[in-house]
C-alpha positions in Angstrom: -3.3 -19.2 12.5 -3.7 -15.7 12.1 -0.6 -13.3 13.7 -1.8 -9.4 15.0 1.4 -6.8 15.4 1.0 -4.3 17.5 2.6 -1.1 18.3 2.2 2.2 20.1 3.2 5.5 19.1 5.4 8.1 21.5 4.2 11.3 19.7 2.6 11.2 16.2 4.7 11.4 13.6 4.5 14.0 10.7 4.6 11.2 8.3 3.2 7.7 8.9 4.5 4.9 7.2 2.4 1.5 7.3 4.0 -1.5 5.5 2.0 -4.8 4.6 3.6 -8.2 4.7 1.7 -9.7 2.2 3.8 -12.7 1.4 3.2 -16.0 3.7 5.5 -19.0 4.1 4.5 -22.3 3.0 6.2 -24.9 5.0 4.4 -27.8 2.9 6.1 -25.8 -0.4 9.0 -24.6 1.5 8.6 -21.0 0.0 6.7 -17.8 0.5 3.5 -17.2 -1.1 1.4 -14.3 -1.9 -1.4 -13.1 0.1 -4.4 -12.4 -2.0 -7.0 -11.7 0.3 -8.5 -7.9 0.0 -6.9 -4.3 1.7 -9.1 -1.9 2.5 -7.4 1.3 3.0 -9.2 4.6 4.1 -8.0 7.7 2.4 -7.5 9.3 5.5 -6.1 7.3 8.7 -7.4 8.6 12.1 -4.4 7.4 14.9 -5.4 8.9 18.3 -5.4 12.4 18.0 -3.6 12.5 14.4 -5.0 12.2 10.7 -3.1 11.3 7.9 -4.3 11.6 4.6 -2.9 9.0 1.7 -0.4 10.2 -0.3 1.8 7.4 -1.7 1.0 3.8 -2.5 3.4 0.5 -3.6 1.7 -2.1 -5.9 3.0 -5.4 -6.7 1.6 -7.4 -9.6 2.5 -10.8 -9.6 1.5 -14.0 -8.4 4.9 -15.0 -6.2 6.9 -12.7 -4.2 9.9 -13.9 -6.8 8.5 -12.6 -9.8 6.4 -9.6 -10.6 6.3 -6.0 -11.0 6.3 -3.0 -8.9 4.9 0.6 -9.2 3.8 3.2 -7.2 0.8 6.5 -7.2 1.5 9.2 -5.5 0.1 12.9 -4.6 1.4 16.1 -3.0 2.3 15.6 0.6 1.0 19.2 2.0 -2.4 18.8 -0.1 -1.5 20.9 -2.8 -3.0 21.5 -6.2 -3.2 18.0 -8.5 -4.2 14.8 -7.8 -2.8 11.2 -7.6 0.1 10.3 -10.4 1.3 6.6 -11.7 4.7 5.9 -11.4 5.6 3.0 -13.7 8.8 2.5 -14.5 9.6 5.4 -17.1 6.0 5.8 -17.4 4.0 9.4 -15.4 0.6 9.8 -15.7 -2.4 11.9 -14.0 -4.9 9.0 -12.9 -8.4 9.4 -11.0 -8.4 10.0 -7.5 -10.7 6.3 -7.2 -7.0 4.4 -9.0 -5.1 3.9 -6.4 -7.5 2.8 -3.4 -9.2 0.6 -6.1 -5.8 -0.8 -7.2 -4.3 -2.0 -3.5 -8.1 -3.6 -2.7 -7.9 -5.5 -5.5 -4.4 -6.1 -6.6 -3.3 -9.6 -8.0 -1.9 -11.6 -10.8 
C-alpha cells in the first residue's frame, strides 16, 4: 500500500524544509528497511506562489537504516557567488553543480 502526506501552507515560508522517510517497516522481518526506489528533485521547487531554489542536501549511504553513513552538499542560501560544496565528515570540497541532484536520485548501498 502506498501512503500520501499532505499538508498546506499558511504563508510561504522563507525557507522550506522537505524531509523524506525513506526507511519502511517490515512486519515479516520485524525491522525497518531502506527505500531504494529513485528521488527526483528539481533544482528549484515552485509551491503556489513561492520558488525555492536547492541549497542543502542529506545523503545516506547504506543499505539499513542501522548502519551507514551520512553527508551533506550545500550552497549559499541568498544565491551568492560559488557553487555546491561536500560536506563529509572532516572532508570540504567544491563539487559540480550536476553532484548533488545526481547523488539523492541515485543513492544506495
Amino acid at each position: 500500500p502506498r501512503a500520501t502526506r499532505t499538508a498546506r501552507l499558511a504563508a510561504p515560508p522563507a525557507h522550506l524544509v522537505v524531509a523524506l522517510s525513506r526507511f519502511r517497516y517490515d512486519a515479516a522481518a520485524r525491522t525497518r528497511r531502506k527505500v531504494e526506489t529513485r528521488v527526483d528533485c528539481p533544482a528549484v521547487l515552485r509551491v503556489d506562489d513561492a520558488s525555492y531554489a536547492l541549497y542543502a542536501v542529506v545523503v545516506h549511504k547504506g543499505a539499513s537504516p542501522h548502519h551507514g553513513h551520512y553527508y551533506a552538499y550545500g550552497r549559499d542560501s541568498a544565491g551568492g557567488a560559488g557553487g555546491w560544496r561536500l560536506f563529509d565528515d572532516e572532508t570540504v570540497r567544491d563539487v559540480g553543480d550536476a553532484a548533488p541532484l545526481s547523488d539523492v536520485a541515485g543513492a544506495s548501498p
